[in-house]
Wavefront OBJ file of the C-alpha trace (Angstrom):
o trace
v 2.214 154.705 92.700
v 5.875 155.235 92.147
v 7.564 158.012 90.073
v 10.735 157.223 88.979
v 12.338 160.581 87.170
v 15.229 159.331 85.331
v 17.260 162.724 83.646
v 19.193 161.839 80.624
v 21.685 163.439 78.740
v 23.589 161.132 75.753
v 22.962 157.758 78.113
v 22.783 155.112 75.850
v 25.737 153.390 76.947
v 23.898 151.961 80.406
v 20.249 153.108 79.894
v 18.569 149.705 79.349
v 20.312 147.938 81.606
v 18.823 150.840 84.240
v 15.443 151.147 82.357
v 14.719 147.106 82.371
v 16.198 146.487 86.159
v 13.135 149.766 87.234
v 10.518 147.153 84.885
v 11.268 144.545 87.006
v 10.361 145.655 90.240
v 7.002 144.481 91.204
v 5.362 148.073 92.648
v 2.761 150.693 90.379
v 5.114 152.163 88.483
v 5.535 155.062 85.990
v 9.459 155.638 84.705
v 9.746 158.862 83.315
v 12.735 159.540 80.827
v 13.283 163.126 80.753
v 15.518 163.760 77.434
v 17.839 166.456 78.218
v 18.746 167.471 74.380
v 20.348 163.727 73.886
v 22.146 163.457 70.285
v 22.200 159.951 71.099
v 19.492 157.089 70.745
v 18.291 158.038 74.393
v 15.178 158.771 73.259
v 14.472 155.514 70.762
v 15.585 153.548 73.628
v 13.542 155.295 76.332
v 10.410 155.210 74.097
v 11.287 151.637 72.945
v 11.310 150.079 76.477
v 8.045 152.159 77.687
v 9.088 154.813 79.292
v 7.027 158.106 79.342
v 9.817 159.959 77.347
v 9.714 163.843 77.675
v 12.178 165.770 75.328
v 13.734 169.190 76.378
v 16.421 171.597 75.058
v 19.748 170.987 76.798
v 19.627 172.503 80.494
v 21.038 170.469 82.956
v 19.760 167.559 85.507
v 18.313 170.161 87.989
v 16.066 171.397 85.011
v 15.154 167.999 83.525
v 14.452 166.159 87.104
v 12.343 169.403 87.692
v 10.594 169.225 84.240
v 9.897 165.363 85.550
v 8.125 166.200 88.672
v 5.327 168.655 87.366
v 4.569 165.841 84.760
v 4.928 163.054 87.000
v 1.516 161.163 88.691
v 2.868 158.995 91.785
v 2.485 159.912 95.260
v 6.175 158.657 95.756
v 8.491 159.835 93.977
v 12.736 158.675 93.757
v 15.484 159.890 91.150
v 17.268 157.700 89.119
v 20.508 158.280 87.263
v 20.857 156.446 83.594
v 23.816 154.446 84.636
v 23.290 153.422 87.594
v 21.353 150.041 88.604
v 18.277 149.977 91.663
v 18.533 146.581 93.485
v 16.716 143.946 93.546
v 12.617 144.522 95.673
v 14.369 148.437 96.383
v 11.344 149.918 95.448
v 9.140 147.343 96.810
v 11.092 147.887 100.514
v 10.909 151.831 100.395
v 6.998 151.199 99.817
v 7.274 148.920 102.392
v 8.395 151.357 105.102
v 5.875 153.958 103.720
v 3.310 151.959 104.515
v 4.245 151.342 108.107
v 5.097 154.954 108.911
v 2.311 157.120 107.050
v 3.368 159.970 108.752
v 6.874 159.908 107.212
v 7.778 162.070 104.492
v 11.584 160.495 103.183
v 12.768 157.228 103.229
v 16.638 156.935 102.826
v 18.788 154.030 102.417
v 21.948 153.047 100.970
v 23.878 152.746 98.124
v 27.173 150.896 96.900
v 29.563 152.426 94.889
v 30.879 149.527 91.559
v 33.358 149.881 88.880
v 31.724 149.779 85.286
v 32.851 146.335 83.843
v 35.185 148.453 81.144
v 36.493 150.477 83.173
v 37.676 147.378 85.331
v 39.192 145.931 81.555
v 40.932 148.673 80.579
v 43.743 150.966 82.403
v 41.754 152.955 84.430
v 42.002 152.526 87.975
v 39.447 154.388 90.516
v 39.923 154.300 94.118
v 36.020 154.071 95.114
v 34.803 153.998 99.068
v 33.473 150.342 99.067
v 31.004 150.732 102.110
v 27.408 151.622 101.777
v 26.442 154.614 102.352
v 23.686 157.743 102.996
v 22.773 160.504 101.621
v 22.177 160.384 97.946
v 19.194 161.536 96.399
v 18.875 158.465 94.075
v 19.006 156.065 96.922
v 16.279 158.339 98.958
v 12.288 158.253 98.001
v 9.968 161.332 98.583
v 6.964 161.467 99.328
v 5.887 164.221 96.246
v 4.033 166.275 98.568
v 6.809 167.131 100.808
v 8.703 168.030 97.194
v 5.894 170.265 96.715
v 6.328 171.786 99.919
v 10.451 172.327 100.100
v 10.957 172.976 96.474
v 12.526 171.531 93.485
v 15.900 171.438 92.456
v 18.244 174.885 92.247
v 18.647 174.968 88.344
v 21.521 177.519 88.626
v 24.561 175.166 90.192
v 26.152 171.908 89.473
v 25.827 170.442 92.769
v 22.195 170.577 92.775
v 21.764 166.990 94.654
v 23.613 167.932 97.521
v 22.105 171.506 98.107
v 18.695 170.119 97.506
v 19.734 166.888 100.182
v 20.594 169.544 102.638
v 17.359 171.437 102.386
v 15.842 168.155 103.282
v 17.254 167.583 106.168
v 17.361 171.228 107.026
v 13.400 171.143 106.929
v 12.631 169.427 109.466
v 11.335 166.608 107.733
v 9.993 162.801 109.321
v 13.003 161.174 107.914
v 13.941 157.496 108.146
v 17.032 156.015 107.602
v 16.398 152.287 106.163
v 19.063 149.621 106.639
v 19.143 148.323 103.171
v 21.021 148.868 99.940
v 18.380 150.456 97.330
v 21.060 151.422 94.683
v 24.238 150.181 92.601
v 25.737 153.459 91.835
v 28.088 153.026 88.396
v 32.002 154.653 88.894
v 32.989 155.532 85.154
v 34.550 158.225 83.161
v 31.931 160.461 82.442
v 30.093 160.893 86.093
v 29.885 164.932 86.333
v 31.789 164.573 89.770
v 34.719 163.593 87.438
v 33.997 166.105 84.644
v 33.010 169.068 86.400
v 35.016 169.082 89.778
v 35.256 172.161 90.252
v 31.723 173.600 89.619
v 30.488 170.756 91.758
v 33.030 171.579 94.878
v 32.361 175.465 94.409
v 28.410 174.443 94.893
v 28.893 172.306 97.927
v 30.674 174.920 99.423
v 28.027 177.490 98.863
v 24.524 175.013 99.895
v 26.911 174.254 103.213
v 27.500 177.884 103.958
v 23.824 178.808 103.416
v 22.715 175.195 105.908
v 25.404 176.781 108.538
v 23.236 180.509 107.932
v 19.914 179.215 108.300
v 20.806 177.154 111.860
l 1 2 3 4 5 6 7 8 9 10 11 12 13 14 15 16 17 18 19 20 21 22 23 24 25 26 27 28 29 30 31 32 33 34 35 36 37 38 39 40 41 42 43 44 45 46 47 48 49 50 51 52 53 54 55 56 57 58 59 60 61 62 63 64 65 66 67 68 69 70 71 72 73 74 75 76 77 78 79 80 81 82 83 84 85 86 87 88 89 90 91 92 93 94 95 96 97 98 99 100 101 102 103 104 105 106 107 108 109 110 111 112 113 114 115 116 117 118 119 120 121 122 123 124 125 126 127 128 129 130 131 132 133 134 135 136 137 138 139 140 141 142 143 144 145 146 147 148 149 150 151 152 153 154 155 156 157 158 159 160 161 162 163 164 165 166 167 168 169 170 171 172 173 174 175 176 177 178 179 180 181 182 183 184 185 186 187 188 189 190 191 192 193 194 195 196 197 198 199 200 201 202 203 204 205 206 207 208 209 210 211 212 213 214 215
């Protein structure tokens, strides 16, 4: 079975669209909405589509995705972000590969970067890199014992994805890099690498120095 630990803060703008695109994907499934101190109708609409809908004080991504692993059940386990969209069989392909290589403990494939639909209607213009790419930790799946065994997300920085991507591939990890697209990741005005710049770039900067340390 599948985990899919979605961490939510105020996402009721694109969270159905995200929760109903997970439903239909034909794998064992459990979607896990953690609720991190939403003021919005996150949790009606989490709890209204299914979801396994866990409520916490407002802490961050790194704390919610962490509070979603030690209550999540699959063997596999992959992040999702509230606005963003998983293609179409993604899940069913990472499973896929699993299955084939059971001595593998990351699958990684791609994502595309897309403009939200009002962003593209109103006078907003992004510049966005328009080829698929690696390394993102929503377009990755885990197996959840090699979680177990590297550790869960630093709750003390902004750019917890990235330092927690670099530990993976700092631990010597069976990694495979898939060839196909597994995620639609949404450009729009509130992603936190356009509200919190600076926290995010200051975190980078520290996870790389500590990679360049340990090697």
């Amino acid at each position: 079975m599948i985990s899919i630990i979605i961490a939510c803060h105020n996402g009721e703008n694109y969270l159905s669209e995200a929760i109903l695109n997970i439903k239909n994907q034909d794998v064992k499934k459990e979607i896990i909405l953690v609720d991190d101190g939403s003021t919005d109708s996150t949790v009606e609409i989490s709890k209204n589509l299914g979801c396994k809908t866990l409520t916490i004080p407002h802490s961050g991504t790194a704390t919610a995705r962490n509070y979603g692993i030690k209550h999540s059940c699959g063997e596999f386990i992959i992040f999702h972000d509230h606005d963003d969209i998983l293609t179409s069989n993604s899940l069913k392909n990472f499973l896929n590969i699993f299955n084939e290589h059971k001595n593998i403990d990351v699958v990684m494939a791609k994502l595309m970067n897309f403009i939200s639909p009002e962003i593209i209607n109103s006078n907003n213009i992004f510049s966005i890199n328009n080829n698929p790419i690696y390394g993102s930790v929503c377009s990755t799946m885990f197996r959840r014992s090699f979680i177990d065994k590297i550790g869960y997300f630093n709750e003390n920085m902004y750019g917890e994805s990235m330092e927690f991507m670099l530990r993976v591939q700092n631990s010597g990890a069976n990694i495979i890099k898939a060839p196909f697209i597994a995620l639609n990741r949404r450009i729009h005005n509130n992603n936190t690498g356009r509200t919190r710049p600076t926290e995010e770039r200051k975190d980078y900067a520290t996870a790389l120095r500590s990679r360049l340390l340990r090697k």
